[in-house]
C-alpha positions in Angstrom: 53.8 -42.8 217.1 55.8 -45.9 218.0 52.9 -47.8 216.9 53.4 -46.2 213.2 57.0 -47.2 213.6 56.1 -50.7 213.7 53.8 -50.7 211.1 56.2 -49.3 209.3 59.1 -51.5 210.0 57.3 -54.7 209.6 56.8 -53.3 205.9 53.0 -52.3 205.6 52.2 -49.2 204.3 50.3 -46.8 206.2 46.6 -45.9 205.0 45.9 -42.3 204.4 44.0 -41.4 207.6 47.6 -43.3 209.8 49.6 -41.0 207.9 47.0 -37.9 208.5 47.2 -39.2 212.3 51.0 -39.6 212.4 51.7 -36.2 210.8 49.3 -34.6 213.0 51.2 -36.0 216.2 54.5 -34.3 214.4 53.2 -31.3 214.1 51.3 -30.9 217.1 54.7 -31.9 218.7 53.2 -34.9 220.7 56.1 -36.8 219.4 59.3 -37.1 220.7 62.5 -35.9 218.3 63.7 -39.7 219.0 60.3 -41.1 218.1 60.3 -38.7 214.5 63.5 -39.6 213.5 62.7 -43.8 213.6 59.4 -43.1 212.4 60.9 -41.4 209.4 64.2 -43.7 209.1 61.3 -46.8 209.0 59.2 -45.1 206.0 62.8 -44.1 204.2 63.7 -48.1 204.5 59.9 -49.2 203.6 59.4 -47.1 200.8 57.1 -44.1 200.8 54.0 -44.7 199.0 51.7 -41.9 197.2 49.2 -42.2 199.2 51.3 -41.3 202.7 53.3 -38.8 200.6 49.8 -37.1 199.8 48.6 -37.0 203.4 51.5 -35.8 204.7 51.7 -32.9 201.8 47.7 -31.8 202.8 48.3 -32.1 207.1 51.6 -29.3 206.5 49.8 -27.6 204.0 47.2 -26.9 206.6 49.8 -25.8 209.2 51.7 -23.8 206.6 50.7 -20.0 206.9 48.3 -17.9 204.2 50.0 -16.0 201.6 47.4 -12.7 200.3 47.7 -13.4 196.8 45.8 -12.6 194.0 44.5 -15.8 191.6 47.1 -16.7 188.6 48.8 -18.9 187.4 51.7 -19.5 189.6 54.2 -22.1 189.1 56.7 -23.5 191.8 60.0 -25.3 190.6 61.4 -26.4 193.7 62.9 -30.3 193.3 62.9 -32.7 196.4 66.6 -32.3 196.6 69.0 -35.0 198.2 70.2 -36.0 195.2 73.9 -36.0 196.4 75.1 -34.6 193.5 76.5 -31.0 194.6 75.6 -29.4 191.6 75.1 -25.4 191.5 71.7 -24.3 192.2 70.1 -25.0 189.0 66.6 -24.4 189.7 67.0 -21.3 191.7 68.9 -19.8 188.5 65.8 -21.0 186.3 63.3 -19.3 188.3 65.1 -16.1 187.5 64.8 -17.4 183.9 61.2 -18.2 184.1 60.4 -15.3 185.8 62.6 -12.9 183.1 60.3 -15.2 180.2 57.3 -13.8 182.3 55.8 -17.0 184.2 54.5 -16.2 187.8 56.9 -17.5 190.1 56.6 -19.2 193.8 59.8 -20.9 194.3 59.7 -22.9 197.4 63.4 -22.7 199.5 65.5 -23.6 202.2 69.1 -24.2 203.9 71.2 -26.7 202.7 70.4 -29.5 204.4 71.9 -32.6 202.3 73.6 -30.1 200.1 76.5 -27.9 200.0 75.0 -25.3 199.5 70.8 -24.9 199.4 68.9 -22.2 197.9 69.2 -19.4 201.0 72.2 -20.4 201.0 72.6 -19.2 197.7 70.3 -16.9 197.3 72.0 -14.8 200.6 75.2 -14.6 199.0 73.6 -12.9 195.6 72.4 -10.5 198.3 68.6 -12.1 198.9 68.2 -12.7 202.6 65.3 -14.5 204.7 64.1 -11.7 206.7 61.0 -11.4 204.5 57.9 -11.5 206.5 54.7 -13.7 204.9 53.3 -9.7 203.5 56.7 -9.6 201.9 56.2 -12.4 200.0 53.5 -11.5 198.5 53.9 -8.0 197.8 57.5 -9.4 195.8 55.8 -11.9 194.1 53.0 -9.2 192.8 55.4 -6.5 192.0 58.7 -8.7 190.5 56.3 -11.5 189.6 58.8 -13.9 191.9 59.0 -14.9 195.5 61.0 -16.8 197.3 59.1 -18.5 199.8 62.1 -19.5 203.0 60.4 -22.5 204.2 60.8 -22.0 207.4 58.6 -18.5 207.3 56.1 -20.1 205.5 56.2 -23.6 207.5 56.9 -22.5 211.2 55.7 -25.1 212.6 58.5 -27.3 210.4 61.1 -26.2 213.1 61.5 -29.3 215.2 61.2 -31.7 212.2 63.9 -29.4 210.7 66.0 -30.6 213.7 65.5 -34.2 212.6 66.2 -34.3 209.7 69.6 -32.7 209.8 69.9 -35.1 212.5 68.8 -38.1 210.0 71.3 -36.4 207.4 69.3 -38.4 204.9 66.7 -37.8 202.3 63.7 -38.4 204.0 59.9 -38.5 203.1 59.9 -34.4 203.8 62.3 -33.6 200.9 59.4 -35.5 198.8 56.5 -33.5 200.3 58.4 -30.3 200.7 57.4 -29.5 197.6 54.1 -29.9 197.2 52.9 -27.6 200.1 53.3 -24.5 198.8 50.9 -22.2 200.8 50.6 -20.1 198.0 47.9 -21.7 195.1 49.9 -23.1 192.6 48.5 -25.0 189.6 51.1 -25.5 187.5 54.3 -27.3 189.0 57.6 -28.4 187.4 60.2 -30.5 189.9 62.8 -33.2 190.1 63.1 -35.9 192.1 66.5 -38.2 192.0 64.1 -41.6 192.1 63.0 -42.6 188.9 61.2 -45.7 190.3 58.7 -42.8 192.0 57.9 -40.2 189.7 54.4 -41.6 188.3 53.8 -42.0 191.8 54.7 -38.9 192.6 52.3 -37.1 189.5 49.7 -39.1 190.8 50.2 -37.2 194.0 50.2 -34.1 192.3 46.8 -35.0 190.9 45.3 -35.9 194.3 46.5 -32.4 195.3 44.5 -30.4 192.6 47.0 -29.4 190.2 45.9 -28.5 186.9 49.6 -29.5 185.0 52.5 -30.6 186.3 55.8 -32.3 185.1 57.9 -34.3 187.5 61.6 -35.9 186.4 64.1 -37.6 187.4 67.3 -36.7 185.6 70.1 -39.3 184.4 72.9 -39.7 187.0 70.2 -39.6 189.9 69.9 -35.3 189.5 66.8 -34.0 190.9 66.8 -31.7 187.5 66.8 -32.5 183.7 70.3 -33.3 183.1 72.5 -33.2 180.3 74.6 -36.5 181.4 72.1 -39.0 179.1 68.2 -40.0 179.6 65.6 -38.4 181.5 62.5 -39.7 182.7 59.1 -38.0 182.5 56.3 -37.7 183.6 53.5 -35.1 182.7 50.2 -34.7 184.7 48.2 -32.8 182.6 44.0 -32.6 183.5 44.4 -35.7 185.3 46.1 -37.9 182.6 49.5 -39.3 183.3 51.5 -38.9 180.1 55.4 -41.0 180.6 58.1 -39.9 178.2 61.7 -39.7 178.2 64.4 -36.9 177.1 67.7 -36.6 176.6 69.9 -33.3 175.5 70.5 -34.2 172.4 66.5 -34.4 171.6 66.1 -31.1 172.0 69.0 -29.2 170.4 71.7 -29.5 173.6 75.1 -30.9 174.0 75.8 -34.0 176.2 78.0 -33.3 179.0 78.5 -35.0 182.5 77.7 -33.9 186.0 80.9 -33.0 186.8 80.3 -30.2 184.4 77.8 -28.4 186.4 79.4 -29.4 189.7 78.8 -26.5 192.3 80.8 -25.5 195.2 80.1 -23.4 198.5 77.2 -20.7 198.1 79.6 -18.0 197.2 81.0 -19.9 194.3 77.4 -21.1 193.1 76.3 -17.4 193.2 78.8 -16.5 191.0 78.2 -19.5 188.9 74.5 -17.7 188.5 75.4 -14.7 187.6 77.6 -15.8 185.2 75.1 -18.1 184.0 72.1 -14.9 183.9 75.0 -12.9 182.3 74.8 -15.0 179.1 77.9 -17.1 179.5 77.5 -20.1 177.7 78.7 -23.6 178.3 77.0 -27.0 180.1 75.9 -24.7 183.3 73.8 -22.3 180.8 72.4 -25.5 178.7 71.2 -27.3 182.3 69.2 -23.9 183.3 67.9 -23.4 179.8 66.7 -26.9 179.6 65.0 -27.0 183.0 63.6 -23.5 182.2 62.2 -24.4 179.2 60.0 -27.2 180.5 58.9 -25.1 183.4 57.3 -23.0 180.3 55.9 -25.7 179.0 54.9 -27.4 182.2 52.9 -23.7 183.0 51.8 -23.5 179.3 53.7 -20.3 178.4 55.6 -22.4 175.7 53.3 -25.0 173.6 56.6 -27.5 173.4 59.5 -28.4 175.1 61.8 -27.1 172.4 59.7 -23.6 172.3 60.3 -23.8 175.8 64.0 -23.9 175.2 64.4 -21.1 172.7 61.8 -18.9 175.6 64.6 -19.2 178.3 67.5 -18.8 176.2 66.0 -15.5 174.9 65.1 -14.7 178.5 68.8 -15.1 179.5 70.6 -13.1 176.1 67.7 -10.3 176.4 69.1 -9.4 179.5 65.5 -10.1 181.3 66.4 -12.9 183.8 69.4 -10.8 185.2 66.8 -8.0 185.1 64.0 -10.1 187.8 67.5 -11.1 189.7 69.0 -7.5 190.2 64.8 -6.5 190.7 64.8 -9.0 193.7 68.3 -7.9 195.1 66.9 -4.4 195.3 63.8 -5.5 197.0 65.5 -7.3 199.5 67.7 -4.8 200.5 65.1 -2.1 200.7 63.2 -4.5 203.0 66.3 -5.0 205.3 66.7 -1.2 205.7 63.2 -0.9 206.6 63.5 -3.6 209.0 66.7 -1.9 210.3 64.9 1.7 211.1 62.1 -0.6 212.7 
C-alpha cells in the first residue's frame, strides 16, 4: 500500500489493475487505517482519474452484498456529496418524488459524514430507520417501488474505510465511487457531483460500468444537485454517447434563487423541510426538488424532456403521490421494527 502512496504522491496516476490491487488490500483489510488515510489524502491531492474511480467502483461492488430483485428499470439518485453546502436533503426528497411519478427507485444512503445532516440521518427523523436487513430491501423496493439502500448494510465490508474517512473529514475518492456501486442492477442513474472539471470523466465511468443512460451534473455554486443559483453543467451518457449541455432555472420555467435559499439545518429541521416540501408548499426548496426530479425522469426515460420531466414531478408532489410513497415507506419501516422487536 505505501508503494501506491508514492506513486501517488509523486503525481502518476495508477493503472486500473494498481487501483484493483490497492482496493483489494482495503478491503481485505491488509492495510493499515494509517496507510488508507495517506493513500487516499495522496489520490484527493493528485486528482482521481476515471479509470481508478472505475476500478475502485467494480472491487466494492464485488464485496457489496446481493440484493433478490427482479429485472427493471431501476434508477439510483444518490450525488457524491461533500459539496459543503448544507443544503436540506434534496435528493432524498426527489426520490420520494420520482417514486410518487412511478420510476423504480434504489436510492443509495448514508450518515452524514461531511454534512450536517446525511440521508439516515434524515430519513430516521421522518421515522425511516436502518434496521432493514438486505431481504428488506428488496421486498420494499418490490412492494413501494423504493428502497433505501443504508450503505453500510449493503457495503459491510465499508466499515473500517468508514472510519477513515470521518477521520480524513474530507471528500475523498469514496464519495465519487459511492455511487456507482449499487448492489442492486441499476441502468439508469441521475447524480451530482460538486466538480465540474470531472463530470465527463465521471459519465465515462458510468459507461465502463454498463449503464444504459445516465446524467451526471455539477450544479452552480459547487452543489452536488441541479441548482437554482445560475448555470449547470451536464453531462448525459446515453448508449455510450457523451452528450455536454448546460442548464440554468430560468431555461426550463424556474425562478433563480441562491443557495442560501435551500440551506438545511440539523436532520430534524431538514425532515420537516421535506414534508413541507411533499406537502405542496411552494417556494425555492419545492423548485430545487422538482428540478432534480424531473431530470431523474428523463435520465430513466419516464419523461421524453427535461421540461416534461419538470411538469411529471410537480404533478407527482400536488397529486398528493410523493407524500403517498413517503408515508408508504414510514409504515413499512415501522412494521419491520415491530417485527424485529417480537424477534
Amino acid at each position: 500500500m505505501e508503494n501506491y502512496t508514492r506513486i501517488v504522491e509523486a503525481g502518476r496516476n495508477l493503472q486500473y489493475e494498481e487501483m484493483e490491487d490497492a482496493a483489494n488490500r482495503m478491503f481485505s483489510e491488509e492495510a493499515s487505517i494509517e496507510e488508507m488515510a495517506a493513500f487516499l489524502v495522496a489520490l484527493s491531492k493528485k486528482g482521481e482519474t476515471a479509470t481508478e474511480v472505475a476500478a475502485l467502483a467494480a472491487v466494492m461492488t464485488s464485496h457489496a452484498v446481493e440484493l433478490n430483485v427482479p429485472i427493471a428499470r431501476y434508477l439510483d439518485n444518490c450525488g457524491t456529496g461533500g459539496d459543503g453546502s448544507n443544503t436540506f436533503n434534496i435528493s432524498t426528497t426527489s426520490a420520494f418524488v420520482l417514486a410518487g411519478a412511478g420510476v423504480k427507485v434504489a436510492k443509495h444512503g448514508n450518515r452524514k459524514i461531511t454534512s450536517a445532516a446525511g440521508s439516515q440521518d434524515v430519513l430516521d427523523s421522518l421515522g425511516i430507520h436502518s434496521l432493514f436487513t438486505p431481504d428488506d430491501m428488496s421486498t420494499m423496493l418490490q412492494e413501494e417501488g423504493i428502497a433505501f439502500l443504508f450503505a453500510p448494510i449493503v457495503h459491510p465490508k465499508m466499515k473500517r474505510i468508514g472510519m477513515v474517512r470521518a477521520m480524513i473529514g474530507k471528500p475523498t475518492i469514496f464519495n465519487l465511487v459511492g455511487p456507482l456501486t449499487n448492489p442492486v442492477p441499476i441502468s439508469t442513474q441521475f447524480t451530482g457531483i460538486n466538480r465540474p472539471d470531472f463530470i465527463m470523466e465521471y459519465a465515462s465511468v458510468m459507461r465502463m460500468l454498463g449503464r444504459e443512460r445516465a446524467l451526471v451534473v455539477s450544479g452552480a455554486g459547487g452543489l452536488d444537485e441541479a441548482s437554482l443559483a445560475g448555470q449547470n453543467s451536464f453531462v448525459l451518457m446515453d448508449k455510450g454517447d457523451l452528450i455536454p449541455f448546460s442548464l440554468n432555472a430560468e431555461d426550463v420555467g424556474l425562478s433563480y434563487a441562491p443557495l442560501s435559499a435551500i440551506r438545511g439545518g440539523t436532520p430534524e429541521e431538514n425532515a420537516a423541510m421535506i414534508r413541507s416540501v411533499l406537502q405542496g408548499e411552494r417556494g425555492p426548496r419545492f423548485d430545487t426538488v422538482v428540478f432534480n426530479a424531473g431530470l431523474g425522469l428523463f435520465t430513466n426515460g419516464v419523461a421524453d424532456s427535461i421540461q416534461e420531466g419538470i411538469e411529471r414531478a410537480t404533478d407527482s408532489i400536488l397529486s398528493g403521490n410523493a407524500l403517498q410513497k413517503l408515508d408508504a415507506v414510514v409504515a413499512f419501516s415501522e412494521q419491520i421494527r415491530q417485527e424485529a422487536m417480537v424477534r
